[in-house]
N, C-alpha and C positions, 0 to 999 in steps of 0.2 A: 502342444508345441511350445518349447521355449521362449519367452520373448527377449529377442537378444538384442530388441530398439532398447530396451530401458537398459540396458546393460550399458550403456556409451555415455549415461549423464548427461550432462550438458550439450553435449552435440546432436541429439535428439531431441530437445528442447521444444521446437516448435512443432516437429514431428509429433510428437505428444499431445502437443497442446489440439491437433488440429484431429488430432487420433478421438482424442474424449470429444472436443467441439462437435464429430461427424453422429457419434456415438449418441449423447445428447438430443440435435438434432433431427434424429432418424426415430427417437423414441420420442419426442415431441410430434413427430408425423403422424404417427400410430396412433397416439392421443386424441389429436384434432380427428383422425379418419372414424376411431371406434365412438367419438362423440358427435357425429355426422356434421361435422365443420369443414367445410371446404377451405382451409388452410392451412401453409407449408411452415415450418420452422425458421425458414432461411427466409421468407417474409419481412418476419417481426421488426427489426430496423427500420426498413426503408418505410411500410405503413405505418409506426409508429411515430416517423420523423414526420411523415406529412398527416400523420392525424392532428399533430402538435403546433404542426405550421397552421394551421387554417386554412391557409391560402396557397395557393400554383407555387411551385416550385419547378426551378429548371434540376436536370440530371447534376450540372456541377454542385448544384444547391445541396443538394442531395450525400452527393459521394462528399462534399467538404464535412457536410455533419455527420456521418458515422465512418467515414474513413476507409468503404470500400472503395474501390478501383469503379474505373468508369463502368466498363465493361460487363462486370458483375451489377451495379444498381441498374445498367440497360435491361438486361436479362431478365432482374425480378420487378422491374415495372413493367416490361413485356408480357409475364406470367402473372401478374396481378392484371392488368389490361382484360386479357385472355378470361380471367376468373371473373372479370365485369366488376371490379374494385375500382380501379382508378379510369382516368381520362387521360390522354396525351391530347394537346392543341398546341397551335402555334404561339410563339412567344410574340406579341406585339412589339415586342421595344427589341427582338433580336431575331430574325428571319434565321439563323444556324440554330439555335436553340429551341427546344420545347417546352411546355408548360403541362408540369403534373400535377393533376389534384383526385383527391378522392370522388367518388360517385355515391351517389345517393345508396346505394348497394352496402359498399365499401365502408359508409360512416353506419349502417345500420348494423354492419357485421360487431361493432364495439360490444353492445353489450353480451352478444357470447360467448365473446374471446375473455372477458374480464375475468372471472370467476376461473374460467380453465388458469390465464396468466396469475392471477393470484397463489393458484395450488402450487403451480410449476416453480412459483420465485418461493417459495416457502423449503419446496419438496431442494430444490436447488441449493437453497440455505445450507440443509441439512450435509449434503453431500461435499459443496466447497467449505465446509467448517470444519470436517473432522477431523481432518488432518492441519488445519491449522486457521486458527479463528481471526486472521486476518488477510484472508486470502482476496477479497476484492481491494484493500490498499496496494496488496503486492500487485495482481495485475493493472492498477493504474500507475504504478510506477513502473512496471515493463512499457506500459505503452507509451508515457513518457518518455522513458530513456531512448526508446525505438526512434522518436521522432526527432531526437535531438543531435543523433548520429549513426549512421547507417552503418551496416557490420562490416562491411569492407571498409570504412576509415577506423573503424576503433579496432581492428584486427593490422590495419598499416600502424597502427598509432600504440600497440599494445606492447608495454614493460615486461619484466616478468612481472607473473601475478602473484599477488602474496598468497599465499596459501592460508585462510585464515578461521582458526575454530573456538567460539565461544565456547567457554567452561566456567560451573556454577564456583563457586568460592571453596576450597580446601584447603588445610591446615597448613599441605605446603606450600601455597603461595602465598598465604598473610606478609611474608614478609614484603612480597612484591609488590602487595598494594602498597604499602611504607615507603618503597622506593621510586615508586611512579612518581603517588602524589603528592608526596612533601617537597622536594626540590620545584617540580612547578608550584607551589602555592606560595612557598618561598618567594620564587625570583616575581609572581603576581604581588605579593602583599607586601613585599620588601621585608618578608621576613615577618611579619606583623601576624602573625597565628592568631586567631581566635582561639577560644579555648573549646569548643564543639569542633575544632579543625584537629586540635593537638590529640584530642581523645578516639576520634574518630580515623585519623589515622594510622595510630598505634594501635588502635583496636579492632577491625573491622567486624570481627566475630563479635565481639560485645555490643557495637554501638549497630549494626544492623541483622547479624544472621541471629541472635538471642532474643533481641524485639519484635523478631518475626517478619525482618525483610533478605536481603538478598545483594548477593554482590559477586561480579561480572566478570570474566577476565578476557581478554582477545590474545589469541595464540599466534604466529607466524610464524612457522618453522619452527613451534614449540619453545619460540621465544617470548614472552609477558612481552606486548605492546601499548596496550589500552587493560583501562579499568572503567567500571561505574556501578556505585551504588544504588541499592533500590530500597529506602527506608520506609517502614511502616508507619502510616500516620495515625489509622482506627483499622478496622476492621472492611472497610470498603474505601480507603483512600493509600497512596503512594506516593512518594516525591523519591524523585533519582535526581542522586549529588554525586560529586567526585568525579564526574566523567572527563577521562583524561586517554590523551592517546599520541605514542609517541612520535614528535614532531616528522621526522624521515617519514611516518606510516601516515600521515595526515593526505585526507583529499586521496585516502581509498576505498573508503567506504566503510573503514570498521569504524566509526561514530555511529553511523547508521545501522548498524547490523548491534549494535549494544543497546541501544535507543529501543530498536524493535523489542529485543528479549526481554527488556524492563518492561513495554507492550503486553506482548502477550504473557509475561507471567502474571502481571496482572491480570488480565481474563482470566487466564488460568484461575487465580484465587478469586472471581468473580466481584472484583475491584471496579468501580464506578468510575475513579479520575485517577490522574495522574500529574503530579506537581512539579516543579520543578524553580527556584530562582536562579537570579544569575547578575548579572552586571554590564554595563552598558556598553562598557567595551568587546565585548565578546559575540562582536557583529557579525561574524560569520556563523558561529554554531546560533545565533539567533535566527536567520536564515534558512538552518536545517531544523530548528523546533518549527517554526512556519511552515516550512514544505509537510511535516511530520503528523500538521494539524491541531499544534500546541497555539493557543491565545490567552493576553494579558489577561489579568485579573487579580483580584485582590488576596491575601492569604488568607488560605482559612483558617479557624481559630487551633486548629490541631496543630499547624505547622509554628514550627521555631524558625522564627527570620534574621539570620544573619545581619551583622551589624553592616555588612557591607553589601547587602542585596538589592539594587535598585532597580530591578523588573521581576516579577512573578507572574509563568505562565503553569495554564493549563491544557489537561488534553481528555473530554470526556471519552469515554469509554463503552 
């Protein structure tokens, strides 16, 4: 049968996601059952949070830590209960609420779930990486973004959307990186070009794709908006310069989406860090190296440090 969920992109989004989640989970059951383990997939959260607590936890305690709904952690401490894993008692300090903790049972069950959990986070590795090796950051910023505005405001709240497609560096756009980023480094420097500014702008093929790094373009509507460099520093190191993105297109997300692809082509080339300086002013994109996972530190001796570089962050790999 056709699958005509994936055919709709984005509007099956969670549908998918919940498609594989079930998928997953039902082959984790099979697991535990042919290994004569008395446990469920759909478990692992809620025991795991009160393995780690130590101590009684109420259901709110519970649903705040991993973020399911009331209703669902009732259900599997009910079914964990049932299994003789946990305990419900009354909460001393709050007669409406309960108090869950593990049973003696419950804490013995650890060490035969360990070895299974170890295979599974391994064998799991494998399957969310193939298609793209940084697939647990991308889901921790979906569940960020989730949290920060619910899809009926940012669907009342929604522009058009750019339309927008990362492409590797070609001959016809050299001249585009020229025109990005000399006028903004200009009206930054007052004009004041270094001279690793002047060559590296007029050059991009020479000063980055010939040394063996890499350079970015962001599309909208098949219009150059953003740029950024990805320069070779050895053999296992990267620093990305020049990222630049046109003011109207600012605070859509294509810094982030150019950030990423300097990311992962690193993987890609089996790259250990990832460099970057910058200058003090530039307190917002400092904000998105932060959220990205980039921290201070010193240069290292590969890197050439601009005369006007006063932070140098990194981001391992």
């Amino acid at each position: 049968m056709t699958d005509s969920i994936s055919k709709t992109g984005y509007l099956a989004g969670a549908t998918r996601l919940r498609r594989v989640g079930e998928r997953l989970q039902g082959e984790g059951d099979k697991l535990y059952t042919e290994l004569g383990i008395n446990f469920r997939a759909t478990w692992f959260a809620t025991y795991h949070t009160l393995l780690q607590a130590g101590t009684p936890l109420t259901m709110q305690d519970i649903t705040a830590s991993i973020g399911f709904t009331h209703i669902t952690v009732k259900n599997i401490v009910r079914e964990l209960e049932q299994a003789g894993y946990v305990k419900i008692n009354p909460n001393p300090n709050d007669a409406r609420s309960k108090h869950v903790s593990l049973t003696t049972k419950g804490r013995n069950l650890l060490p035969k779930l360990e070895p299974v959990w170890k295979g599974i986070a391994q064998s799991l590795e494998q399957m969310m990486t193939a298609g793209h090796p940084n697939f647990i950051n991308i889901i921790s910023r979906i569940e960020k973004e989730v949290g920060k505005m619910s899809l009926y405001e940012r669907i009342q709240k929604l522009p058009e959307a750019p339309q927008i497609t990362i492409l590797d560096y070609k001959p016809s756009l050299k001249n585009s990186f020229n025109e990005l980023v000399k006028p903004w480094l200009n009206g930054v420097l007052e004009g004041k070009l270094e001279d690793d500014d002047k060559f590296t702008i007029s050059h991009p093929n020479k000063a980055y794709i010939e040394t063996g790094g890499f350079v970015f373009f962001a599309l909208n509507k098949n219009k150059v908006v953003g740029c950024v460099a990805l320069k070779r520093l050895n053999e296992s190191t990267f620093e990305f310069c020049k990222l630049y993105i046109n003011p109207e297109m600012r605070n859509t997300g294509i810094a982030t989406k150019l950030i990423e692809r300097c990311i992962n082509r690193c993987k890609e080339n089996n790259a250990s860090e990832l460099w970057l300086q910058t200058t003090n002013t530039m307190q917002e994109a400092h904000k998105l190296y932060y959220s990205l996972g980039f921290k201070e530190a010193k240069a290292p001796p590969q890197m050439f440090v601009l005369k006007r570089t006063q932070k140098i962050m990194f981001k391992q790999l």
